[in-house]
C-alpha positions as CSV (number, residue, x, y, z in Angstrom):
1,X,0.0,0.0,0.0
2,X,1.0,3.9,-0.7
3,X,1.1,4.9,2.9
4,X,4.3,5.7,3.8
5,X,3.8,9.5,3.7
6,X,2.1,11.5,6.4
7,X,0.5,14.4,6.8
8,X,3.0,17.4,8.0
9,X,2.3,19.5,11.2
10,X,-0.9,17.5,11.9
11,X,-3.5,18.7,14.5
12,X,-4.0,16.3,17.0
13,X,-7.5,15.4,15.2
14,X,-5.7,14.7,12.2
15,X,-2.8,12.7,14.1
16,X,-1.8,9.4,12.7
17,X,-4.6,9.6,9.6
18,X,-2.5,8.5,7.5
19,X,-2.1,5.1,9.4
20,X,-5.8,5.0,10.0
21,X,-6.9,5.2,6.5
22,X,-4.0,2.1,5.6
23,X,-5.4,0.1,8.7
24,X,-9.0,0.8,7.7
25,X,-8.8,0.1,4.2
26,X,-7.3,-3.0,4.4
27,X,-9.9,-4.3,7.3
28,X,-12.8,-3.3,4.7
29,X,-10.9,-5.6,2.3
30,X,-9.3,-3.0,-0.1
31,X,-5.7,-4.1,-1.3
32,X,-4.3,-0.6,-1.9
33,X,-4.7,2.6,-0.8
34,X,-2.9,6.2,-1.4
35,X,-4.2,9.6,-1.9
36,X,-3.8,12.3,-5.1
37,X,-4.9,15.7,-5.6
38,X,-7.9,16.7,-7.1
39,X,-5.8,18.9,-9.9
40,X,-3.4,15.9,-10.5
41,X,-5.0,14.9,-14.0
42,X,-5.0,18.0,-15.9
43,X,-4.7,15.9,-19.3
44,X,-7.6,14.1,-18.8
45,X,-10.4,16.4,-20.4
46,X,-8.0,16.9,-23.3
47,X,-8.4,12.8,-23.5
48,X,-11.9,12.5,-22.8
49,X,-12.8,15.7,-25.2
50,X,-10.6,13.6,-27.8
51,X,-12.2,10.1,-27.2
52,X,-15.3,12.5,-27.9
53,X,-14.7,13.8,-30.8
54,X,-13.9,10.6,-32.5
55,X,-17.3,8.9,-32.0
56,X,-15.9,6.2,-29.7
57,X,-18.0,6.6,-27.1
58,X,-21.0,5.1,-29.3
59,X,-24.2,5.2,-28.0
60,X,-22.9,6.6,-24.3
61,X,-23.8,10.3,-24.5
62,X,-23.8,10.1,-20.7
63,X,-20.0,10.5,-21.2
64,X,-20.6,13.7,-23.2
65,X,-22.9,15.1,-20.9
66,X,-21.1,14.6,-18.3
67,X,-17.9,16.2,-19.7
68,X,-17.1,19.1,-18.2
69,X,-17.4,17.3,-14.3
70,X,-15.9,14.2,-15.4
71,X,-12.8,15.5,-16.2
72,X,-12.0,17.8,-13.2
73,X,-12.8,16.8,-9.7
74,X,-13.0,20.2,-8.4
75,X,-15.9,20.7,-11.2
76,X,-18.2,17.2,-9.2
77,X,-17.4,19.0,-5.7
78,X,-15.4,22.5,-5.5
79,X,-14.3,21.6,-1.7
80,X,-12.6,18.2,-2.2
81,X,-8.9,19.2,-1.2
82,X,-7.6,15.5,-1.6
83,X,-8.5,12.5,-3.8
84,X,-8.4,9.0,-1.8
85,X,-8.3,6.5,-4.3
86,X,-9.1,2.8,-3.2
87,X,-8.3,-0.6,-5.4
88,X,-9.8,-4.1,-4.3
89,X,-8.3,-7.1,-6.5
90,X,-10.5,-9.2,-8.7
91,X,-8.2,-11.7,-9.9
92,X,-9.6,-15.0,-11.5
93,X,-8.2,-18.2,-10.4
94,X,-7.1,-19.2,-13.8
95,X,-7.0,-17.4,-17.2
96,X,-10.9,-17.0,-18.2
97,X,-9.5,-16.7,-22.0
98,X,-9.5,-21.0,-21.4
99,X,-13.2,-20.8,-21.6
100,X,-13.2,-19.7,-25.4
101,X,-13.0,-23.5,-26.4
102,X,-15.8,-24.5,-24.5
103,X,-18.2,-23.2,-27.7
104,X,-21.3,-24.6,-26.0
105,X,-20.2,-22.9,-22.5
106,X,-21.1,-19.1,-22.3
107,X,-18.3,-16.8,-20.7
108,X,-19.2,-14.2,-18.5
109,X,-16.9,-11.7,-17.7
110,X,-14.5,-12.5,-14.8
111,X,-15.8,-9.2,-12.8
112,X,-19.6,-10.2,-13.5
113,X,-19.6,-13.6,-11.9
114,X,-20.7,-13.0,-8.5
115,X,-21.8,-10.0,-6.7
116,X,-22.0,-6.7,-8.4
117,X,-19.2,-4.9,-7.7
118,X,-20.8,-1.4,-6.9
119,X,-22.4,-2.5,-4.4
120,X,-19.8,-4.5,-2.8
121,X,-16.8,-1.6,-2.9
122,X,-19.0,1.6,-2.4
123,X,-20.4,-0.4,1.1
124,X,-17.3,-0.4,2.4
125,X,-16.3,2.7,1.0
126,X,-18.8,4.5,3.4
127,X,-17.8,2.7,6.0
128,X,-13.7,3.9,6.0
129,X,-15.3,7.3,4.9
130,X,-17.2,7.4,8.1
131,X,-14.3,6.8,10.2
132,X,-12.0,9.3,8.4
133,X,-14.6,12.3,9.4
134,X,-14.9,11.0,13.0
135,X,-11.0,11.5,12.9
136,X,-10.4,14.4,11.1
137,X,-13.6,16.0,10.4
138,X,-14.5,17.9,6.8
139,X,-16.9,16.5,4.6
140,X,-16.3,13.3,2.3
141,X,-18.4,12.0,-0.6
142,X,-17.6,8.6,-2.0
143,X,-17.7,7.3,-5.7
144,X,-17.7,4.0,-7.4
145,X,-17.8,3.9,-11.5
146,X,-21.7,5.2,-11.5
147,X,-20.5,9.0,-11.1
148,X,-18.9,11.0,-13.2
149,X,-15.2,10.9,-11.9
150,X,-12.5,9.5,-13.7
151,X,-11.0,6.7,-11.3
152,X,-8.1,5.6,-13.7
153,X,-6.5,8.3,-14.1
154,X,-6.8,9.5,-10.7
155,X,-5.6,5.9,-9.7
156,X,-2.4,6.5,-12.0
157,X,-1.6,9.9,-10.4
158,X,-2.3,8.1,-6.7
159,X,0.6,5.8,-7.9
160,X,-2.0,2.7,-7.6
161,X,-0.4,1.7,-10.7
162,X,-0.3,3.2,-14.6
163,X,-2.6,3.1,-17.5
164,X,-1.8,0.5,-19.8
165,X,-1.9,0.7,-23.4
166,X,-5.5,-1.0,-23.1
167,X,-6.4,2.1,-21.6
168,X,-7.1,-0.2,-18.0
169,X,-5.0,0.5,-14.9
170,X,-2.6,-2.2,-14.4
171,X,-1.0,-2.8,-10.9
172,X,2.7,-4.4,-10.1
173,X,1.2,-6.4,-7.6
174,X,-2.0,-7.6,-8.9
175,X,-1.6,-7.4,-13.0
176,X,-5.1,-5.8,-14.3
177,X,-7.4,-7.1,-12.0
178,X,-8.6,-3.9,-9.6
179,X,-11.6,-2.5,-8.6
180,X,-11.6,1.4,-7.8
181,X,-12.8,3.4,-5.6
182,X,-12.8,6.9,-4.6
183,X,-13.0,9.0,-1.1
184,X,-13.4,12.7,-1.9
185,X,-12.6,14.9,1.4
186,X,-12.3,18.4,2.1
187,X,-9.6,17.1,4.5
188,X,-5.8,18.1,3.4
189,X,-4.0,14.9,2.8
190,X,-0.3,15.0,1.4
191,X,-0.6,13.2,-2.0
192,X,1.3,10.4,-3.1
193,X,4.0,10.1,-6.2
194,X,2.4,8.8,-9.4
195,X,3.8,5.0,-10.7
196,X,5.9,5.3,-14.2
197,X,4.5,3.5,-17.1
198,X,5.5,0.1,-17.5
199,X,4.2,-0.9,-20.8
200,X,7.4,-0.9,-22.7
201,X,7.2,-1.9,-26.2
202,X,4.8,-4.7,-25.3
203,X,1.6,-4.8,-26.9
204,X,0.1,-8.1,-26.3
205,X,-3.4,-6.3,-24.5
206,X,-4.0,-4.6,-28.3
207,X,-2.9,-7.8,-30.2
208,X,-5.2,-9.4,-28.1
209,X,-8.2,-7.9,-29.0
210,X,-11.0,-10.1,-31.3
211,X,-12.5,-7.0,-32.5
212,X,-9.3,-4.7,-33.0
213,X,-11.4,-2.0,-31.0
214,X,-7.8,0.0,-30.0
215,X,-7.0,2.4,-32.7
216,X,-3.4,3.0,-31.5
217,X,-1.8,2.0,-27.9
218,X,-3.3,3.9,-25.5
219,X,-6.8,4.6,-27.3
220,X,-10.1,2.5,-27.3
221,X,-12.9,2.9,-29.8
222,X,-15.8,1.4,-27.5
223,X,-17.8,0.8,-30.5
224,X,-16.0,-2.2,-31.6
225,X,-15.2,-3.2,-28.0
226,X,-17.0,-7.2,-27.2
227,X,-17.6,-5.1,-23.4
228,X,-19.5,-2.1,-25.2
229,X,-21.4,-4.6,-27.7
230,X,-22.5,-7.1,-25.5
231,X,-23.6,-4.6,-22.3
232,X,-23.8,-0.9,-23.3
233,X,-25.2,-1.6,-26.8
234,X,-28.6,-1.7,-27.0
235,X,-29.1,-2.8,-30.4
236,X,-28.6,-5.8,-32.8
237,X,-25.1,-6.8,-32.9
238,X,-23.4,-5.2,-36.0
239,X,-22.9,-9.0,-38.3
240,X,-19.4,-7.8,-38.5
241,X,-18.8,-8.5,-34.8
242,X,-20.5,-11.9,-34.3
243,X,-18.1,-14.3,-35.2
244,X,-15.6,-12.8,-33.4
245,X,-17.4,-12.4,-30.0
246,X,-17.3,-16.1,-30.3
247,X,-18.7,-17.4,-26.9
248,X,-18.5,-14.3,-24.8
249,X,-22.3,-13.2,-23.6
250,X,-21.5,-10.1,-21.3
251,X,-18.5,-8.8,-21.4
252,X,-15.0,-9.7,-22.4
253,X,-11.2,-9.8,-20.3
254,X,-8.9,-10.6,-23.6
255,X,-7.4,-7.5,-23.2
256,X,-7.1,-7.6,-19.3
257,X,-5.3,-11.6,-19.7
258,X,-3.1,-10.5,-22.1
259,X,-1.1,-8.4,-20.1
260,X,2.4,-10.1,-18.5
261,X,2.0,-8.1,-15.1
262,X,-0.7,-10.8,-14.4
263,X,1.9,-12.8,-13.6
264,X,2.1,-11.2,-10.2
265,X,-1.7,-11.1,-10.0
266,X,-3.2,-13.7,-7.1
267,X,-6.9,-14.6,-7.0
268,X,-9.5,-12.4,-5.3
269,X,-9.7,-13.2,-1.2
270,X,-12.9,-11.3,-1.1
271,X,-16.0,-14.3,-1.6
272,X,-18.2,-11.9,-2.8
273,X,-16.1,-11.2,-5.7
274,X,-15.0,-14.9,-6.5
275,X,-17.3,-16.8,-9.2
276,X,-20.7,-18.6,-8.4
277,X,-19.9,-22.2,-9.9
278,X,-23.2,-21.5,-11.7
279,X,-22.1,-18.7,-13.5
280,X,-18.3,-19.7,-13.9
281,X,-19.5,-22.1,-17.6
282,X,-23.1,-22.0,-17.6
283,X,-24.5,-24.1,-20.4
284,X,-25.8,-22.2,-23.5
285,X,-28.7,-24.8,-23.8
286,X,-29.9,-23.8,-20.3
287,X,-29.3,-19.9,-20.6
288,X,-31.5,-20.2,-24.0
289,X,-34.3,-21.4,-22.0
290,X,-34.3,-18.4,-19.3
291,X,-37.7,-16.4,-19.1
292,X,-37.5,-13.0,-17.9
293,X,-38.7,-14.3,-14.1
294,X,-35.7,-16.9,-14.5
295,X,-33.2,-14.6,-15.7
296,X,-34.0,-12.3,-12.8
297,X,-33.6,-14.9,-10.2
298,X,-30.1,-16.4,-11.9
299,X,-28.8,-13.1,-12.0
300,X,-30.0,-11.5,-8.5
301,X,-27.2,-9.2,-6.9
302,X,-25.3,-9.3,-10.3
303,X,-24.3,-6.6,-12.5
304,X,-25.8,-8.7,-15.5
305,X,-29.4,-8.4,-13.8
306,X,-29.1,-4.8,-15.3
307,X,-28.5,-5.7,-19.4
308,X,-32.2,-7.5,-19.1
309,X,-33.4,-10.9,-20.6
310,X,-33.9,-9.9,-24.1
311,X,-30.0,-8.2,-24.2
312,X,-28.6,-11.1,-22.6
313,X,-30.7,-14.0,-25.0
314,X,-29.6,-11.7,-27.9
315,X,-25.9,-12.4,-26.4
316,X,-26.9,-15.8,-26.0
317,X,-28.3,-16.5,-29.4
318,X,-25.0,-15.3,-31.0
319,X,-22.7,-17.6,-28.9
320,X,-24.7,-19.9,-29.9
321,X,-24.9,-19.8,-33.5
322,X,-20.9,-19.6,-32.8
323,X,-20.8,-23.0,-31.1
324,X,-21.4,-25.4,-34.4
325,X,-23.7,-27.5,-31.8
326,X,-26.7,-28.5,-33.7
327,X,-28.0,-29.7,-29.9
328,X,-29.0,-25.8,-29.7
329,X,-31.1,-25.1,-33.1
330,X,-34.3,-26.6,-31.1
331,X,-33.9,-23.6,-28.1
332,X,-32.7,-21.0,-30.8
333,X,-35.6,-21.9,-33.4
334,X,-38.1,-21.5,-30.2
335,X,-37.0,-18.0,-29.5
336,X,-38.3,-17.5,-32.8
337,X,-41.6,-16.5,-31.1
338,X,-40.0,-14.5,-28.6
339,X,-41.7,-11.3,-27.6
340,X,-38.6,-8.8,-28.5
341,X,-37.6,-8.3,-32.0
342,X,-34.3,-8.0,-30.6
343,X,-34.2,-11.9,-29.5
344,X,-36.0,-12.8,-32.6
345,X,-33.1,-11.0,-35.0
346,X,-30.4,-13.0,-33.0
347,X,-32.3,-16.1,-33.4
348,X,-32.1,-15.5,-37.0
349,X,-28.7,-15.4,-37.2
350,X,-28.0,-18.2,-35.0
351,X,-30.5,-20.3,-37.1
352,X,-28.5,-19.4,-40.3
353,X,-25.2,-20.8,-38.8
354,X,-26.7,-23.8,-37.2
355,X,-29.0,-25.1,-39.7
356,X,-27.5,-26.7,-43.4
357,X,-28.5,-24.2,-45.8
358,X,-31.3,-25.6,-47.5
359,X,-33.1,-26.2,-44.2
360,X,-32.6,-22.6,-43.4
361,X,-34.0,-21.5,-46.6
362,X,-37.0,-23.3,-46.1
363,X,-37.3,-21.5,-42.6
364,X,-36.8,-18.5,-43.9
365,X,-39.3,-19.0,-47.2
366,X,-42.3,-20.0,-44.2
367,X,-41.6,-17.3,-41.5
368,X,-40.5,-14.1,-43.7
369,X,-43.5,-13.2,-44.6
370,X,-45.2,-13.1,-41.1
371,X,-42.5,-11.0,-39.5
372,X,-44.0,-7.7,-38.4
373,X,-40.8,-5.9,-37.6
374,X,-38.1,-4.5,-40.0
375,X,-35.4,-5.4,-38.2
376,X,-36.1,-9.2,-38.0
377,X,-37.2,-9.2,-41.9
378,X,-33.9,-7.2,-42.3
379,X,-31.8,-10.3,-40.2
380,X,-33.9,-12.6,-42.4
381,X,-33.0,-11.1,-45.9
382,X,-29.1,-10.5,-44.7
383,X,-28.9,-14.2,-42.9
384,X,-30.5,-15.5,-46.9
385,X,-27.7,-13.5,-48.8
386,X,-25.0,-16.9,-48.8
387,X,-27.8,-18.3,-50.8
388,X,-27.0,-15.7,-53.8
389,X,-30.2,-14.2,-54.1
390,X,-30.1,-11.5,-51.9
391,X,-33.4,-12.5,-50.0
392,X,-35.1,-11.5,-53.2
393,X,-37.1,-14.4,-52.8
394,X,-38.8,-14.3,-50.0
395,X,-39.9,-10.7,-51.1
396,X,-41.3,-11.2,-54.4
């Protein structure tokens, strides 16, 4: 942990705060802890306004609107005077990029598997903030991921560790598995020195990548990011994506398990934030089968609960029609009927890659015809091209 420095000339309400904060943040379960100043990332609006410009925030205009606060602390709160920036470690027990041969296996992203996250880190964040202001006072607010503060940056300037060229923070001690957290205070806290970059020349995280979503080292386009398609996106798929999202059905850690400083990583000691066996491989013929009451009771307390059934089926329906596994055209043909054109276009799709072409044709020739949205005509006619035809026939 950052804690060696202490505050100078400190009043005896402020004596030994530094110490308290260490001792406190690591009984709440946090693995490191050091503080920053709220004017320590000056190039981040430049970044953000950047990323901005580009279109590679997609369909996130909460970033945009949220601009001008996310990129300067003192914007959130004028009277934060010190940053306390908070990591807990997430690591996997073994490398979750394994799972990708397990085509009729759905992989869940390793942060997604148990308990959500927010919930978990911002609990105990009020907690140590509670017992900073009974020992020195001020006012605190604490933050995790849902406001707009930018935590890896501020976690590089705390010295927590650097951004990587994936754009992630990546740690010495615990590769790129961290959770972040933040304590603004209107206390005065001496800040701590920022970690170098330790990237090198490497570039395995962008190699990495099944989508090629980084434009250049240090620079994401979150439109073609499996994470952003899979959970943010709200839409079909683009058909340029699907093969290469492969089995993935929320989320993705390529870029994350790519990165050699995982070889110092150690698996998460906090149970809330190790996987549910049920959720470590879950079957793609069972997850096919989920109603919107089931999915809501299989995903209680999780961040996945928030995508919804017909998202997560549309995730679903594309691993599947990935996997080769003919078991799976009976579930994916019965999603045909499902109540969102959303699920209905992915079943298409699947259906096109899991049934031999002439059999598919016929399926398309009966059910064309009585599809009432544009989008799932649109999946039919697109899923018919192979056939040469251009879905002409099932419009004439």
């Amino acid at each position: 942990m950052r804690t060696s420095i202490s505050e100078p000339g400190p009043t005896p309400a402020k004596a030994g705060l530094r110490a308290l904060i260490a001792r406190e943040a690591k009984a709440a379960g946090f693995d490191a802890v050091a503080v920053t100043r709220p004017d320590a990332i000056p190039q981040a609006s430049a970044h953000l306004a950047a990323f901005l410009r580009a279109g590679h925030h997609g369909d996130m205009d909460w970033l945009a609107e949220t601009a001008a606060r996310r990129g300067r602390p003192g914007a959130l709160w004028p009277d934060v005077r010190s940053v306390i920036v908070l990591a807990m470690n997430y690591g996997p027990q073994a490398d979750p990029r394994a799972l990708q041969a397990r085509k009729d296996r759905g992989a869940i992203s390793v942060y997604a598997q148990n308990r959500d996250y927010h919930d978990v880190v911002k609990g105990r964040l009020k907690e140590l903030a509670g017992k900073i202001v009974a020992r020195a006072g001020g006012d605190v607010k604490v933050f995790v991921d849902t406001a707009p503060v930018m935590e890896k940056p501020l976690a590089a300037a705390a010295g927590i560790g650097w951004q990587g060229k994936h754009t992630n923070l990546v740690s010495r001690d615990f590769g790129s598995w961290l959770f972040l957290g933040t304590i603004f205070t209107s206390v005065e806290i001496e800040a701590d020195t920022p970690e170098r970059d330790s990237c090198g020349s490497c570039r395995a995280c962008l190699d990495a990548c099944p989508t090629q979503a980084f434009p250049a080292p240090y620079r994401i386009d979150a439109r073609r990011c499996i994470s952003y398609l899979t959970i943010e996106n709200k839409g079909p798929i683009q058909r340029e994506f699907r093969v290469a999202i492969g089995n993935r059905i929320y989320g993705c850690d390529d870029c994350l398990a790519a990165c050699p400083w995982n070889k110092f990583a150690r698996a998460a000691a906090e149970a809330k934030l190790t996987a549910r066996e049920d959720l470590r491989e879950p079957p793609l013929a069972a997850l096919l089968a989920l109603d919107d009451a089931a999915f809501r009771a299989l995903f209680s307390g999780s961040p996945v609960k928030r995508i919804g059934v017909a998202r997560f089926l549309r995730n679903v329906l594309v691993a599947a029609g990935n996997s080769g596994d003919a078991d799976l055209i009976a579930p994916c043909r019965a999603l045909l009927d499902h109540g969102s054109p959303l699920v209905r276009g992915a079943a298409v799709w699947a259906l096109s890659r899991l049934l031999p072409a002439g059999d598919f044709a016929g399926l398309a020739a009966s059910r064309v015809q009585g599809e009432e949205d544009a989008s799932v005509r649109e999946e039919w006619l697109a899923a018919s091209d192979p056939v040469g035809m251009g879905g002409a026939q099932w419009t004439s």
